[in-house]
C-alpha positions as CSV (number, residue, x, y, z in Angstrom):
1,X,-73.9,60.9,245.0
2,X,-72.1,63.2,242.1
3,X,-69.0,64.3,242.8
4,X,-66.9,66.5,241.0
5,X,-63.0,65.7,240.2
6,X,-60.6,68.6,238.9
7,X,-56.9,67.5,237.7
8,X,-54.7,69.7,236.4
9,X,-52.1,67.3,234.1
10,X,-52.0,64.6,232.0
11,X,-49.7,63.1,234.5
12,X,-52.8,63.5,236.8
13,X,-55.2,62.3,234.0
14,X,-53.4,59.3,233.7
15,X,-53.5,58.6,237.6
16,X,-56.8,59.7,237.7
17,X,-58.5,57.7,234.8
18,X,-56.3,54.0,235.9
19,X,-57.1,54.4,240.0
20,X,-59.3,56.9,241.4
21,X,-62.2,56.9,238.6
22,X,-62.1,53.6,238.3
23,X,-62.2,52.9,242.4
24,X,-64.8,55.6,242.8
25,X,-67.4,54.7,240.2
26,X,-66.8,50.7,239.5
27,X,-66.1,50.0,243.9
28,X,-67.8,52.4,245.5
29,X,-70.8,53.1,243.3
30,X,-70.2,57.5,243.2
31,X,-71.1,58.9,240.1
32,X,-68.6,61.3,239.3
33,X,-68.2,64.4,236.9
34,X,-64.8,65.0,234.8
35,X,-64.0,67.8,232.7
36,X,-63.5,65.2,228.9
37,X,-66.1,63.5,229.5
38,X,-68.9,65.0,231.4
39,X,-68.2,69.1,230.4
40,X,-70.7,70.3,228.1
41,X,-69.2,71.1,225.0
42,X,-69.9,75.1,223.7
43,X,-70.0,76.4,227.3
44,X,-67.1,78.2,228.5
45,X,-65.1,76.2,231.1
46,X,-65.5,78.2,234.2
47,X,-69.1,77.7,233.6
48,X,-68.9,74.1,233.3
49,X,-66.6,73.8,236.5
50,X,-69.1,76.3,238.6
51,X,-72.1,73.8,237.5
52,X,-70.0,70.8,237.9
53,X,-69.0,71.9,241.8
54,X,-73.4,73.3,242.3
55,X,-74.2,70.0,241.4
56,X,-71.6,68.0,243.2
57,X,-72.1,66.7,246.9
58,X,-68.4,66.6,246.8
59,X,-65.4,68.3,245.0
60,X,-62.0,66.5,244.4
61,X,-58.9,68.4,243.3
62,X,-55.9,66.1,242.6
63,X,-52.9,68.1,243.2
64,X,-49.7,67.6,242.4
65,X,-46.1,68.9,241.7
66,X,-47.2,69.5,238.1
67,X,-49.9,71.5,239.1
68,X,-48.2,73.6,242.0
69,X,-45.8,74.1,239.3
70,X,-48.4,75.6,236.5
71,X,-50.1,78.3,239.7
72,X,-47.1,79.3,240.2
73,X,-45.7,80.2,236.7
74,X,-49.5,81.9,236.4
75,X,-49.1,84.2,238.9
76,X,-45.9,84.8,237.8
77,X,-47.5,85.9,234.6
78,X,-50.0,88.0,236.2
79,X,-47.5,89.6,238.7
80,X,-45.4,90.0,235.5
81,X,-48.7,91.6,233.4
82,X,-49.5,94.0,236.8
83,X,-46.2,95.4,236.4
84,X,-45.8,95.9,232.7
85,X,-49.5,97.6,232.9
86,X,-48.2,99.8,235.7
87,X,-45.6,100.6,233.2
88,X,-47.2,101.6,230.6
89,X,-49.5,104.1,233.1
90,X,-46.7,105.1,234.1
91,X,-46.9,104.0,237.4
């Protein structure tokens, strides 16, 4: 079975790489697809993620505080990019 795993921070890399890859493929037999390892290099990433997760029986998305942290200062930045746009149309 492929699986897919998505991690957002080298704090999660680390985690990641040192339990759960190591428990998934080495214990339980999966074979799983990561994003530095198994992403084919050229293609544009959301391309690579949207053939990892059609491929995939499973998805995994390790989230953490650092994550949370990074979705919410982007859609601070796209809030923040609306309004200067609506700005400049004089909205």
């Amino acid at each position: 079975m492929l699986m897919f795993i998505n991690f957002g921070s080298d704090a999660d890399r680390d985690f990641m790489m040192k339990h759960v890859l190591v428990y998934l493929e080495e214990e339980l037999g999966f074979s799983v697809c990561i994003h530095e390892r198994d992403f084919m290099p050229g293609k544009r990433i959301l391309e690579n993620i949207q053939n990892a997760i059609e491929k995939s029986r499973r998805t995994i998305a390790i989230v953490s505080r650092l994550v949370s942290c990074s979705v919410q200062q982007a859609k601070m930045k796209c809030f923040s990019c609306s309004v200067c746009e609506n700005l400049q149309q004089g909205k």
